[in-house]
Z-matrix of the N, CA and C atoms (Angstrom, degrees):
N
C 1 1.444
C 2 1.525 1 109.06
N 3 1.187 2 124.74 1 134.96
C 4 1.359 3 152.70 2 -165.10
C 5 1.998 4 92.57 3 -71.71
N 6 1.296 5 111.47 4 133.81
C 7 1.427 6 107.76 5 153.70
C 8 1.368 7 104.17 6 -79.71
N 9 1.511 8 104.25 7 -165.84
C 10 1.534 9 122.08 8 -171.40
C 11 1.293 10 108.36 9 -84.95
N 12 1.252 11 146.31 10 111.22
C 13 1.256 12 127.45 11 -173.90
C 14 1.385 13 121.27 12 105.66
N 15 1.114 14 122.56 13 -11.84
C 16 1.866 15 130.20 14 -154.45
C 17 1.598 16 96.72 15 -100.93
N 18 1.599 17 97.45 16 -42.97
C 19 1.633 18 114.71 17 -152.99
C 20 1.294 19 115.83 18 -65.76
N 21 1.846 20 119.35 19 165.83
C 22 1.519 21 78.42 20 164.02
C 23 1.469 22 121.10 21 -111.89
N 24 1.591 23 112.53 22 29.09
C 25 1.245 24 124.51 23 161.97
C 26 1.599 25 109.09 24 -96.68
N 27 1.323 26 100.60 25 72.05
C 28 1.822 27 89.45 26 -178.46
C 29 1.584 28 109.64 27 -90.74
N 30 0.885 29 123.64 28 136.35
C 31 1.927 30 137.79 29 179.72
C 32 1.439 31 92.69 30 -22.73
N 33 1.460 32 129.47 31 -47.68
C 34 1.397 33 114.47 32 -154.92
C 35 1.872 34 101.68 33 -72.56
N 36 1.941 35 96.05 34 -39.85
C 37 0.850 36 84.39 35 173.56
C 38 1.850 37 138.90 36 -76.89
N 39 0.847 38 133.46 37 14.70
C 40 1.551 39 135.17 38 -166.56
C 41 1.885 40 90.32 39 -125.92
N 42 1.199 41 128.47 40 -3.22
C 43 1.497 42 140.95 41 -173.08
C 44 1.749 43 88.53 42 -93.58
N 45 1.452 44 115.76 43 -48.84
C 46 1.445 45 107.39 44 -169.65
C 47 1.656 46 111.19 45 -84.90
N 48 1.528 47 116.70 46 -20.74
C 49 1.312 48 104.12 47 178.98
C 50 1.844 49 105.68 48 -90.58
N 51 1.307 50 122.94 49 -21.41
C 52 1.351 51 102.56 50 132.00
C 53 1.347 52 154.28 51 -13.88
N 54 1.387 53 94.12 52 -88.43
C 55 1.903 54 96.23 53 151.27
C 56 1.297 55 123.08 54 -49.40
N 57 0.855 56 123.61 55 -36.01
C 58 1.560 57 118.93 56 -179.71
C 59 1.526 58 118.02 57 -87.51
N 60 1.141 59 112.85 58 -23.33
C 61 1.456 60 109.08 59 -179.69
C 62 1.730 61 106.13 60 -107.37
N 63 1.220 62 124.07 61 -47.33
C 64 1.159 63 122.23 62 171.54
C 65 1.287 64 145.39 63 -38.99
N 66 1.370 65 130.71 64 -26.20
C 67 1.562 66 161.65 65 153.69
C 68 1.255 67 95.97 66 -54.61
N 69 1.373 68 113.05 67 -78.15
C 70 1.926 69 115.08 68 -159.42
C 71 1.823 70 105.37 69 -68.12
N 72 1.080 71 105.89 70 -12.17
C 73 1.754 72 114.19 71 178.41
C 74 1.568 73 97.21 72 -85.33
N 75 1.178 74 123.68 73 -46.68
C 76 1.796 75 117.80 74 -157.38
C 77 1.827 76 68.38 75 -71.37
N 78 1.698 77 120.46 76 -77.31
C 79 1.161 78 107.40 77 -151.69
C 80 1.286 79 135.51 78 -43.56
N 81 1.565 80 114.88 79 -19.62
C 82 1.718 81 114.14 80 164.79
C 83 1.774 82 106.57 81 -63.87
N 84 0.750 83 103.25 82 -49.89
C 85 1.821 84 96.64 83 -175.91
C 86 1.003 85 110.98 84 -73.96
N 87 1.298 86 130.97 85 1.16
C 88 1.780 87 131.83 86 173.53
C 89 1.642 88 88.40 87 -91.71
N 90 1.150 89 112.12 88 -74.94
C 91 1.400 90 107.70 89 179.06
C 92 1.497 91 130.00 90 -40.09
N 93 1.095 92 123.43 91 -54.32
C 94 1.726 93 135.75 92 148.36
C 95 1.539 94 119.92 93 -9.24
N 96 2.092 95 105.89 94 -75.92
C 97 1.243 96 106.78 95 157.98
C 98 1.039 97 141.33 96 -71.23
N 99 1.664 98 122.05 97 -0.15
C 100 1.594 99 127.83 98 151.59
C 101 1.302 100 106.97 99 -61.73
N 102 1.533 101 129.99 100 -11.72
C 103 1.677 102 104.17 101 -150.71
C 104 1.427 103 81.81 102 -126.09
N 105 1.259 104 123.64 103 -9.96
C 106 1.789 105 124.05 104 -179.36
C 107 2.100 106 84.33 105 -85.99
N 108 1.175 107 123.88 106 -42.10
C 109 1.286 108 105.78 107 -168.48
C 110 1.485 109 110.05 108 -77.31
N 111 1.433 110 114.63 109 -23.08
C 112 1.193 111 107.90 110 -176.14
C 113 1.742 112 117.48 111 -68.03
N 114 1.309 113 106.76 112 -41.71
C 115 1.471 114 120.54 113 -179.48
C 116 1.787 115 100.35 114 -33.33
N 117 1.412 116 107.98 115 -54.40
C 118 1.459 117 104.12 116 159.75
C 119 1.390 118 150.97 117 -80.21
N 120 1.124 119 93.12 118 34.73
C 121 1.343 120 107.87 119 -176.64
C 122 1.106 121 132.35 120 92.98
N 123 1.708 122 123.26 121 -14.84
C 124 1.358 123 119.65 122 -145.42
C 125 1.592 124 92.58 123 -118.54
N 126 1.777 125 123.47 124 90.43
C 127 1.373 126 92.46 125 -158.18
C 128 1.589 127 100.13 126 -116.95
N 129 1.377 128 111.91 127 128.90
C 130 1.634 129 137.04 128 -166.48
C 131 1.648 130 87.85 129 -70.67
N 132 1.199 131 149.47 130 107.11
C 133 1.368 132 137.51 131 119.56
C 134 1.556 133 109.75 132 -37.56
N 135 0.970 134 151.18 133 -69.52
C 136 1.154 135 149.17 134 -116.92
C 137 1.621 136 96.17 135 -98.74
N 138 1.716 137 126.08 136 -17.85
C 139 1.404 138 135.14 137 174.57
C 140 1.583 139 99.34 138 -87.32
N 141 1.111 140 142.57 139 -22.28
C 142 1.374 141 151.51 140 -175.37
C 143 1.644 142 98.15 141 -71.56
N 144 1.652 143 112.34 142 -69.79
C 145 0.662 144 113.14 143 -174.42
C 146 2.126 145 135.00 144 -60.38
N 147 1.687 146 87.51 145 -35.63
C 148 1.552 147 100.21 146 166.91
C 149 1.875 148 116.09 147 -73.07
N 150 1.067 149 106.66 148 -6.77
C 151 1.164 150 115.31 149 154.45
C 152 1.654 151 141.40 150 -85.47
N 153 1.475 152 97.63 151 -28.91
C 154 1.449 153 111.59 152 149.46
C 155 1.282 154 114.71 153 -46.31
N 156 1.119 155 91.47 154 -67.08
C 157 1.835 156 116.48 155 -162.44
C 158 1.540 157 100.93 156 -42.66
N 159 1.133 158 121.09 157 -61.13
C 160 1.687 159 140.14 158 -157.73
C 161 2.052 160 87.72 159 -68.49
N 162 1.148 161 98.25 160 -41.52
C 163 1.829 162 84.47 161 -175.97
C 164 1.120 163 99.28 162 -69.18
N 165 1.285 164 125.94 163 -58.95
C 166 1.579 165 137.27 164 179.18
C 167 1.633 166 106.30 165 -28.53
N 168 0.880 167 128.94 166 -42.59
C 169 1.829 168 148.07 167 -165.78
C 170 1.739 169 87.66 168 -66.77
N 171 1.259 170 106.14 169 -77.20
C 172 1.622 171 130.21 170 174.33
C 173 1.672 172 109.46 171 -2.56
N 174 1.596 173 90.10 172 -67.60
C 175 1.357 174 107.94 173 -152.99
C 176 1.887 175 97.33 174 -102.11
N 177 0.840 176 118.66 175 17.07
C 178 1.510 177 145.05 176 -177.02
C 179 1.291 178 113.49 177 -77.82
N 180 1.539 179 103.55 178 -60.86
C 181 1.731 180 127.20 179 -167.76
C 182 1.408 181 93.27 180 -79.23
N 183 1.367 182 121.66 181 -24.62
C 184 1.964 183 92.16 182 174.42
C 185 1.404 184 114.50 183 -58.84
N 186 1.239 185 123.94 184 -22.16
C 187 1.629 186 135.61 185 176.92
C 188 1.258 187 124.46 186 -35.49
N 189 1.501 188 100.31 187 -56.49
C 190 1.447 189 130.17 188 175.38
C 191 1.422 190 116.61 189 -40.04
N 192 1.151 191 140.13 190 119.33
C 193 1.428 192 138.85 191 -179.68
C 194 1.205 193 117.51 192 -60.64
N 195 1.188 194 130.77 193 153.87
C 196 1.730 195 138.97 194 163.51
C 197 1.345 196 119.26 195 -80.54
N 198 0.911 197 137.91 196 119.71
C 199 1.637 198 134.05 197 160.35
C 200 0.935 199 115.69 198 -40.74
């Protein structure tokens, strides 16, 4: 068993591929079921757009500097 810190799954690390992967993942399936609801007519702008947003987030955190 790995101490805290040693591993190379350390919390901080699996916390950042989280952030980074998690946003642009919800936002495909936000976007997805905007475009399955739209087919019927019912079309959410505002799920299109929060789906932007959430990829946008994604690709955001590469921004962020490295120590």
């Amino acid at each position: 068993m790995a101490t805290s810190g040693t591993g190379p799954w350390t919390a901080l690390t699996v916390l950042k591929l989280v952030l980074r992967f998690g946003p642009p993942l919800v936002g495909l399936v936000v976007i997805g079921r905007a475009v399955i609801l739209s087919i019927g007519g019912d079309i959410e702008r505002w799920q299109f757009a929060l789906g932007a947003l959430l990829i946008l987030a994604g690709f955001a955190s590469k921004l962020v500097p490295r120590q």
